[in-house]
C-alpha positions as CSV (number, residue, x, y, z in Angstrom):
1,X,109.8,-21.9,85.8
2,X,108.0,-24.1,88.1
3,X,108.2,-22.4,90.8
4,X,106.7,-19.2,89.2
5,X,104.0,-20.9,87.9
6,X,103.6,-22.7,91.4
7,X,103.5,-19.3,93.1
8,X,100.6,-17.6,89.9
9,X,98.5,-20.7,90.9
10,X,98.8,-20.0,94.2
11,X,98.3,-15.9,94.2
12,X,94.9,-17.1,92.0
13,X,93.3,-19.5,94.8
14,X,94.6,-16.7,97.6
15,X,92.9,-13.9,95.5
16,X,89.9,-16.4,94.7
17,X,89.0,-16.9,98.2
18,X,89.2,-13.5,99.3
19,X,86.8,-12.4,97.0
20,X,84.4,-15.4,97.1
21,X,84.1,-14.7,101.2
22,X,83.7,-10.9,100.5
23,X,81.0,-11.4,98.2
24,X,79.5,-14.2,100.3
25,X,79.8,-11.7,103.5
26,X,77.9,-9.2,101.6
27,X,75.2,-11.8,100.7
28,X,74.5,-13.2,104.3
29,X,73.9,-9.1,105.0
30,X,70.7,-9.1,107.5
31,X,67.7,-7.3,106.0
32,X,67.0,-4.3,107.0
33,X,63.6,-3.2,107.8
34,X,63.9,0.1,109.2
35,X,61.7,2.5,106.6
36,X,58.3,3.8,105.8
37,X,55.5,1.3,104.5
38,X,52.5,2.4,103.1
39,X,49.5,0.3,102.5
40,X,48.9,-1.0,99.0
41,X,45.7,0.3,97.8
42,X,43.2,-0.2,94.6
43,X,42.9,3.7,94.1
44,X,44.2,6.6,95.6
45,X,40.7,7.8,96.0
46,X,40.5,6.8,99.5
47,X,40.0,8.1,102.9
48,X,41.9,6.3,104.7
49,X,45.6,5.5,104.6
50,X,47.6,2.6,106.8
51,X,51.2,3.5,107.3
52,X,53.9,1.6,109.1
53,X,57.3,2.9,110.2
54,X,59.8,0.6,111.2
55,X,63.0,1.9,113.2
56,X,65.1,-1.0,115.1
57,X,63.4,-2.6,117.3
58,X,60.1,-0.9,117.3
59,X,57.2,-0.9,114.8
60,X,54.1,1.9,114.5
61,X,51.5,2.0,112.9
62,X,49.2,4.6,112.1
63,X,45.7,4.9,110.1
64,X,44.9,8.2,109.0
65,X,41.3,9.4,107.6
66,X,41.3,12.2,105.8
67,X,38.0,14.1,104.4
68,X,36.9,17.7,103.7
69,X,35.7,17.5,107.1
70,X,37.5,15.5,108.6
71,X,41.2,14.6,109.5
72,X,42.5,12.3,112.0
73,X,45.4,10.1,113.3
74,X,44.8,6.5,115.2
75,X,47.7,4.6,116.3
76,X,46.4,0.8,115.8
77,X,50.0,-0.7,116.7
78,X,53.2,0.3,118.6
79,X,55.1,-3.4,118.8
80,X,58.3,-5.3,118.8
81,X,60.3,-6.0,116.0
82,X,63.0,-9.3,115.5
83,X,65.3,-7.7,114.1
84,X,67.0,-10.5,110.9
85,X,70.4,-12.2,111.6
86,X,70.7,-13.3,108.0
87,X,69.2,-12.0,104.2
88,X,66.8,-14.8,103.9
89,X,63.2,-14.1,102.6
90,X,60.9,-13.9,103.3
91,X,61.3,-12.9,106.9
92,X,58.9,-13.5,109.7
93,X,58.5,-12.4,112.9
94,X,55.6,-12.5,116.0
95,X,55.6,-8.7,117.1
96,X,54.3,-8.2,120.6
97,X,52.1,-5.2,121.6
98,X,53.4,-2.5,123.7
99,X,50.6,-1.6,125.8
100,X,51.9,1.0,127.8
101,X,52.6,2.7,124.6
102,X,49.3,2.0,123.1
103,X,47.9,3.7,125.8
104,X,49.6,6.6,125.8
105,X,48.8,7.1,121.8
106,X,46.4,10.4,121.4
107,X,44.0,7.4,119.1
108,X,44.5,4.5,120.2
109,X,42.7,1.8,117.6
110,X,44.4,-1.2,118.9
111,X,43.8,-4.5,117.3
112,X,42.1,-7.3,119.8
113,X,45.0,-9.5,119.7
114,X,48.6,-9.0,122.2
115,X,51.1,-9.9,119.0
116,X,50.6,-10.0,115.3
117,X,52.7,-11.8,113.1
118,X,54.7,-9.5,110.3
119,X,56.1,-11.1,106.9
120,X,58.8,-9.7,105.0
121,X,59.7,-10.3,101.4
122,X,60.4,-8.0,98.6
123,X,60.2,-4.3,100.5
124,X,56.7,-5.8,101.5
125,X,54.9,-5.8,105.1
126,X,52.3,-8.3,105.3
127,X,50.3,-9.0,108.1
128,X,46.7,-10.0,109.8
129,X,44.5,-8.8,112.0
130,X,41.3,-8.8,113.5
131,X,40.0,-6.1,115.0
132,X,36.4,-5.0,116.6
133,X,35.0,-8.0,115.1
134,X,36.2,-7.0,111.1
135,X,39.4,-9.0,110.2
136,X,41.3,-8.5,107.0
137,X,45.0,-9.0,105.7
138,X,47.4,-5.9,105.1
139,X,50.0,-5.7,102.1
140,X,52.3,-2.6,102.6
141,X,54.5,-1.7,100.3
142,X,58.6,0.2,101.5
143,X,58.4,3.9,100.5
144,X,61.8,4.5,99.0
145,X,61.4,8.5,98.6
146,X,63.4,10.3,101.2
């Protein structure tokens, strides 16, 4: 009888641990960024829409304007993305500019500065820049429609 209940206990810690280091594997899963980002804005009235596309190591993003008269696409930033190791949030990372693809964007609308620094937390992009002498802060939010 003690041997069976030796060999229960010891079926329970064996089954235990397996499960505790599955679950622990699934929750040290890196993020992942890739996806579709569009910019959070106050109204969807609007001209202008910032969208950010994320797929390995490479980030874009685009500003379109959009009138009766008018529609266009500028590329403001084709850059470098760290890739996480790990789930923590948020994530950050210094993404540096790819020039020679900036330059061969149809509209290029590049921001004065060689790297700008992305924050990840919560499906949001955040991120600052400065560009011909206006500066502001960008909140995107992940698209989930497919």
């Amino acid at each position: 009888m003690k041997k069976l209940i030796l060999v229960f206990i010891m079926v329970l810690l064996i089954t235990g641990c397996s499960n505790n280091s599955n679950s622990s594997s699934e929750s040290n899963k890196a993020i992942n960024l890739d996806g579709t980002y569009e910019e959070v804005q106050e109204s969807d009235t609007s001209t202008y829409k910032t969208i950010a596309t994320i797929e390995g190591n490479k980030i874009t993003i685009l500003i379109t304007l959009s009138s009766d008269t008018l529609n266009m696409e500028e590329t403001f930033w084709i850059g470098s993305v760290e890739e996480p190791k790990n789930s923590s949030e948020p994530y950050t990372w210094i993404s540096q500019r790819d020039q020679s693809a900036i330059e061969k964007a149809e509209n290029p609308l590049p921001p004065e500065s060689e790297s700008i620094e992305f924050t990840y937390e919560n499906d949001q992009l955040k991120y600052s820049f400065s560009n011909g002498g206006n500066q502001g802060d960008m909140e995107m939010i992940l698209n989930k429609v497919k």
